[in-house]
N, C-alpha and C positions, 0 to 999 in steps of 0.2 A: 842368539845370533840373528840379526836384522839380514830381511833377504833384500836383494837388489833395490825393487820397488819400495820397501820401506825406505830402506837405505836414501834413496832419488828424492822421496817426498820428504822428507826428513830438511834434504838440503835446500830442498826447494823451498820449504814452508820459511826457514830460518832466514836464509837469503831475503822473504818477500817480506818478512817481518822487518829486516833489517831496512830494505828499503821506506818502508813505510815511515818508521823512526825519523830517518832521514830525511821526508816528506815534513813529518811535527816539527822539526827542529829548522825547518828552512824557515815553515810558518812564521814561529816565534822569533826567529831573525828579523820578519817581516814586522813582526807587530814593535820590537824592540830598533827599529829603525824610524817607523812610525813616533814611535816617544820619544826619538832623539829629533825630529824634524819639527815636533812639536816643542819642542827645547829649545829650537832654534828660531821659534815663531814667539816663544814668550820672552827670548833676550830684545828680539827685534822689539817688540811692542814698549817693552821695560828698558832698553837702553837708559836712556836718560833720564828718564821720568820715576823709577822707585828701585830704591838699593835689596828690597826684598823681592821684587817680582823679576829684577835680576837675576840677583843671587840664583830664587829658583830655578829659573831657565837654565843657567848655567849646572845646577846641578843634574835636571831632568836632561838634560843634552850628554853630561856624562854619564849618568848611570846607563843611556840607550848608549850611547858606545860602548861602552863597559862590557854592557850585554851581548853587543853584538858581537864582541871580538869573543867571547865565550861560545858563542851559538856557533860564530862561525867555523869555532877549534873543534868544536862539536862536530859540524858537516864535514868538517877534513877530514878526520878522525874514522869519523863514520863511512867513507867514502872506503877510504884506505881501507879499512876493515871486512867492508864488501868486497872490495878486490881480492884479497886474502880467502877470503871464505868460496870466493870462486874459484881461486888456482887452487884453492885446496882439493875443493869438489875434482875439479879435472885432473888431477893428480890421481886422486885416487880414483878414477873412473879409469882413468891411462891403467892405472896398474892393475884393475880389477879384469881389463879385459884381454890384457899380458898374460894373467893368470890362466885365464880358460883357454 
């Protein structure tokens, strides 16, 4: 049986991990927006001038969207999921002090 103070750290460690998570995943949001604005800088350039440096752009522009709508399901996800872990915490903090 975990005593209190275990118990606290326990939530607490997980919580700070979870946020952390949430932190990498903003990151790669960022870098995956990044390669889509970069997608959008080689259709500018390749407009008119080459059907292959097009093309590319147009695909580097979708796969950074692509990504980002993935990262960003991610950070929802992940949000949600912290809030969860924290009513839980206080729930059972509520009832552990009901008990005594």
């Amino acid at each position: 049986m975990l005593t209190e103070k275990e118990w606290l750290s326990g939530y607490e460690k997980e919580i700070g991990y979870q946020q952390h998570m949430i932190e990498n995943l903003c990151r790669w949001f960022n870098l995956m927006f990044l390669i889509a604005s970069i997608g959008v800088v080689i259709i500018y350039f390749f407009f008119n001038k080459s059907a292959i440096g097009l093309t590319i752009g147009i695909l580097v522009t979708l796969l950074g969207l692509l990504a980002m709508l993935v990262f960003g399901y991610g950070i929802h996800r992940g949000r949600l999921n912290v809030q969860k872990l924290v009513d839980d915490f206080e729930n059972k903090r509520r009832s552990l002090r009901q008990d005594s």
